[in-house]
N, C-alpha and C positions, 0 to 999 in steps of 0.2 A: 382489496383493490376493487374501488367500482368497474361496473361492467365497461364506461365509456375509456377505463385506464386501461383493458385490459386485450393483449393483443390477438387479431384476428386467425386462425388458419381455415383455409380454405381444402378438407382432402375428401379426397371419396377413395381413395388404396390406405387401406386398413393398415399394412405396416407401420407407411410413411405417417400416419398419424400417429401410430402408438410411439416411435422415434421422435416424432418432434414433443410431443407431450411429456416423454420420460426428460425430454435436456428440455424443455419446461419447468417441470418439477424438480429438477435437481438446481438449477438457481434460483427458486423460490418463486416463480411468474405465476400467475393464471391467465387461462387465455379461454378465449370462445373458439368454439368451433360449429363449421356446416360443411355438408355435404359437396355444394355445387357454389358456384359464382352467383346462380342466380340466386340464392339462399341469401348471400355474401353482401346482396346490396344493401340492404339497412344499418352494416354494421360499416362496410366501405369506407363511406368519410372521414370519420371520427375512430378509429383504431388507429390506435399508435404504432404498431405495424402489422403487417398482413403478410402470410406464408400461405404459398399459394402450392399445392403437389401437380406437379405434370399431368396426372390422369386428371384431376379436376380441372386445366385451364383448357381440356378438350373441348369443351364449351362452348360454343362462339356467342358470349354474352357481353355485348360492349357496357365499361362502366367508365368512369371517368378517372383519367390521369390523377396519381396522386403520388410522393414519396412516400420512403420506405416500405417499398411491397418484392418479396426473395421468389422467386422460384423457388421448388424442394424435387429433387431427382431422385429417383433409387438407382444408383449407377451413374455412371458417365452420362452425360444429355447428349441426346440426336440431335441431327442439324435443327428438326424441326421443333425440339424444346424451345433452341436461342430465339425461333421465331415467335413462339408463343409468349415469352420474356418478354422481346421487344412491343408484343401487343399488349400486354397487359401494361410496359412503363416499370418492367423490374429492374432496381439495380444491378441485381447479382442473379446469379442459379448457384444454386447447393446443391452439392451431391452430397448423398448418403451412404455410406458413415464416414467420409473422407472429409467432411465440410462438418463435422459439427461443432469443431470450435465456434466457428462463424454462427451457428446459429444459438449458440452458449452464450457468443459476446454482444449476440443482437439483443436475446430475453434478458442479459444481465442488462443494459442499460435502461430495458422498458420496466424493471423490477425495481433497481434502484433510483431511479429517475436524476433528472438533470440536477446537478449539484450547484447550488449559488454560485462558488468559486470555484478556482481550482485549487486543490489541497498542496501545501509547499512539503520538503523531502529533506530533511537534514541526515546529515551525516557524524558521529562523533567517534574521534578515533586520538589515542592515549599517545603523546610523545616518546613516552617510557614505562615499561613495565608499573601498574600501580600508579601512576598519572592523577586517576581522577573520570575518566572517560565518561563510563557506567555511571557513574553519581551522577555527573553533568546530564547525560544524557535522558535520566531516569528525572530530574528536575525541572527540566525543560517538559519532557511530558506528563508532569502535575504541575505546571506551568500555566498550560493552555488548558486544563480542565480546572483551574482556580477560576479563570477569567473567564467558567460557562461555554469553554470550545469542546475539541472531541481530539484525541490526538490515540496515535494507534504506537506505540512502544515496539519497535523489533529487534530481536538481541539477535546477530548475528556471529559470536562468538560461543561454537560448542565445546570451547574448554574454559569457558568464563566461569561454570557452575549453575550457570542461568540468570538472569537479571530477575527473576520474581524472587528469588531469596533477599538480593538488595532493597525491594521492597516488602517484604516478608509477607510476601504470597504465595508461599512455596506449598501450602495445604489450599489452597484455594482450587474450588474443581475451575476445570476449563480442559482448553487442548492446549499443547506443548506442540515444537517443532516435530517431534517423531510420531503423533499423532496425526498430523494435519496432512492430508493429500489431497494433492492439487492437482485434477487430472484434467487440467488443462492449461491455455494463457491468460484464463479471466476468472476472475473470485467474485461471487458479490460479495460486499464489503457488508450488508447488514444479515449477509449470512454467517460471514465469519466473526463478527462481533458476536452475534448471540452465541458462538462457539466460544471466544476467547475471556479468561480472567479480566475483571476489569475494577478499576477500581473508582468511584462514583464522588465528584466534590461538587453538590449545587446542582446545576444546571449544568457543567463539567462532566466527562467522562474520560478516563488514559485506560485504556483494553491494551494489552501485554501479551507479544507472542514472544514468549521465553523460548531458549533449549532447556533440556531437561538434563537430568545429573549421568543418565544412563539413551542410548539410544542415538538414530544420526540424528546431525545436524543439519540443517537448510539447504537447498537444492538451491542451484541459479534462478533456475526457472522459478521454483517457486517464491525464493525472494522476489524478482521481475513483479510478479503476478499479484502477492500481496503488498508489494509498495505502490504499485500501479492503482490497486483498485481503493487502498489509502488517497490517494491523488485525485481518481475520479469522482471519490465520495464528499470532496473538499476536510478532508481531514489533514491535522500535524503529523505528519511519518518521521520518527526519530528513530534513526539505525544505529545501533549501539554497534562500532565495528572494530575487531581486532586490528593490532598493531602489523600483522600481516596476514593480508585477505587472501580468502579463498578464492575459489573462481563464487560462491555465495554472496560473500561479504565483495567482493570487486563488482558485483551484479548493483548489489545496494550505493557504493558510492558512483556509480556509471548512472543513477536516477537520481543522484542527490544534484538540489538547488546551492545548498552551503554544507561546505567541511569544514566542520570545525577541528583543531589539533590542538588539542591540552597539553602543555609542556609547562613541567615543572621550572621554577628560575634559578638553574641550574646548570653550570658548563656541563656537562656530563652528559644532563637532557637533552638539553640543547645542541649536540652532537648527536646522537640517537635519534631524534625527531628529525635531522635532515635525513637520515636514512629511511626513516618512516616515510618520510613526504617520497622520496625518490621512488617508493614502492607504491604510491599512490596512484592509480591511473583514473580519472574523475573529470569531467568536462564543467561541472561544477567551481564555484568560486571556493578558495581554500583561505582560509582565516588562524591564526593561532590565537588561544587564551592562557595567557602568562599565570601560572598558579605559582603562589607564596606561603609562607614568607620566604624571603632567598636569603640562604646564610651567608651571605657574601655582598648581598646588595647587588645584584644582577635587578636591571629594572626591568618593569613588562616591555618596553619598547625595545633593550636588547636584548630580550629575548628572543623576540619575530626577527630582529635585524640578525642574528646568528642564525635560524633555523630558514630565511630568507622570505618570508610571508606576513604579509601584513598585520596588524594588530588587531584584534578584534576588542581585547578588554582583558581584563586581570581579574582577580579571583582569589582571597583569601581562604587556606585552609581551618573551617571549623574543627574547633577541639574537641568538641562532643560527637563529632559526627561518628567515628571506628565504633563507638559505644553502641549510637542510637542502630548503627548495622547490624553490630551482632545482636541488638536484643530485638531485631526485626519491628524496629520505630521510627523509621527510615523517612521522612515527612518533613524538610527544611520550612522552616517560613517566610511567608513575599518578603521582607524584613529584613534575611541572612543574606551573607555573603550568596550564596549556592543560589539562592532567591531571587537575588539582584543580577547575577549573573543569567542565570535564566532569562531573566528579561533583556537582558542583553543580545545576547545569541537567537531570540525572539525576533529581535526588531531587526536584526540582520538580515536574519530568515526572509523573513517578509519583504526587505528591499532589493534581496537579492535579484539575479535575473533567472526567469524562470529558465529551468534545464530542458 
């Protein structure tokens, strides 16, 4: 990080320094730091933001108005902090240690910087036991890493077995859901990538945060948190989500842009997926994708017209795929069915309205 990226604090109480440096370093930021205000003015301008501690803004050193500059408190602030606030032109006062999300989620945005876009949030969840979900969803995220994007995989089912076996990265080092703690409401997102399995096509990336065979599953929060920072990173977030959610997996379709519902074309399915949808609670747009062949001739349109949601597209079952699973070859191409479907559920994504 150059010095002009890198953000200011202003302390002279040795605590409140070593505190803001430690939630510094734990979302990967570097920052400058001086003693007093008047130290503080060469770097003033041009800092992307500035943390200023109470006993330094003792100072009467006028400098010039500028956004993003915090107070930092050790304790509840006196009347006479908010004054000093208001002369410096702070947003906010933080107190210490009650406020350190806030100053977690301030270094996380100066660390990972502004993102082109903002990243879209799918959802994929199975009409019936064995559906198809997991495949879809693991397609979709070598999808967008075909076509040179970044898309972040999250398996939200801890009795699925994990979604890296589906791709056969089940020995690949990384962290797993029972590894990963999130001790707070903000991830950075190229911190957790260099943590997470990943798998690399081109100029493409799909990072995979699996459950594991053993151990818990996903927290709310922590779902929240890394789909959140998937979004601010402008990355694809594909939530691979059981047929019935946790308060986890309901955290992930509560962020999803598009849900998608793989229902097989089948009366039986097609019965069962209105009970799934009914347990669905998602402010998101909800789509079905008709999977075949239907032994009966059930079409993809009466399919959605029984489970009562729109059509999104249909999807032929490949013959070789059970095979390419268990021998962990798991890799469809732009070409197949699972392929074309992808792109399907892609350009939905994308026109969806944001959540």
């Amino acid at each position: 990080m150059q010095q002009a990226d890198r953000p200011l604090v202003v302390a002279s109480d040795d605590t409140v320094l070593d505190e803001i440096q430690r939630i510094a370093a734990a979302v990967g930021c570097e920052s400058e730091w001086v003693r007093d205000l008047g130290a503080a003015r060469e770097h003033w301008a041009h800092a992307p933001l500035v943390l200023v501690d109470d006993t330094a803004a003792l100072l009467d050193t006028p400098l010039p108005r500028r956004a993003d500059v915090l107070l930092v408190c050790k304790g509840a602030p006196e009347p006479a902090s908010w004054r000093r606030a208001f002369a410096l032109g702070a947003r906010d006062v933080v107190t210490l240690p009650d406020g350190e999300d806030t100053l977690v989620a301030a270094f996380a945005d100066v660390a990972e910087g502004p993102s082109d876009r903002r990243g879209r949030v799918l959802a994929v969840v199975g009409g019936r036991g064995g559906a198809g979900a997991s495949v879809l969803a693991a397609s979709v995220g070598l999808g967008v890493a075909r076509t040179g994007g970044s898309a972040l995989l999250v398996d939200c089912d801890p009795l699925g077995g994990g979604v890296d076996l589906l791709l056969g990265s089940e020995q690949t080092d990384g962290v797993r859901w029972p590894g990963l703690r999130v001790q707070s409401g903000r991830v950075s997102m190229a911190e957790l990538e260099a943590a997470l399995p990943a798998r690399k096509i081109g100029a493409g990336r799909l990072s995979v945060l699996s459950c594991d065979r053993e151990g818990p599953g996903p927290s709310s929060d922590a779902v929240a948190a890394v789909v959140e920072a998937g979004r601010r990173a402008g990355r694809t977030v594909v939530c691979d989500v059981p047929r019935h959610p946790d308060a986890a997996a309901a955290e992930a379709l509560r962020h999803a842009d598009l849900v998608v519902l793989v229902v097989p074309a089948e009366v039986r399915s097609c019965v069962g997926a209105t009970r799934v949808l009914a347990g669905l609670d998602c402010p998101g747009e909800v789509r079905v994708l008709a999977r075949g062949p239907a032994p009966d001739g059930l079409s993809p349109g009466e399919v959605a017209d029984a489970v009562g949601v729109a059509l999104l597209g249909s999807v032929r079952t490949d013959r070789g795929l059970a095979r390419a699973v268990e021998r962990g070859a798991f890799n469809p191409r732009p070409g197949s069915a699972l392929g074309r479907a992808a792109r399907t559920v892609l350009d939905a994504l994308h026109s969806a309205p944001s959540c």
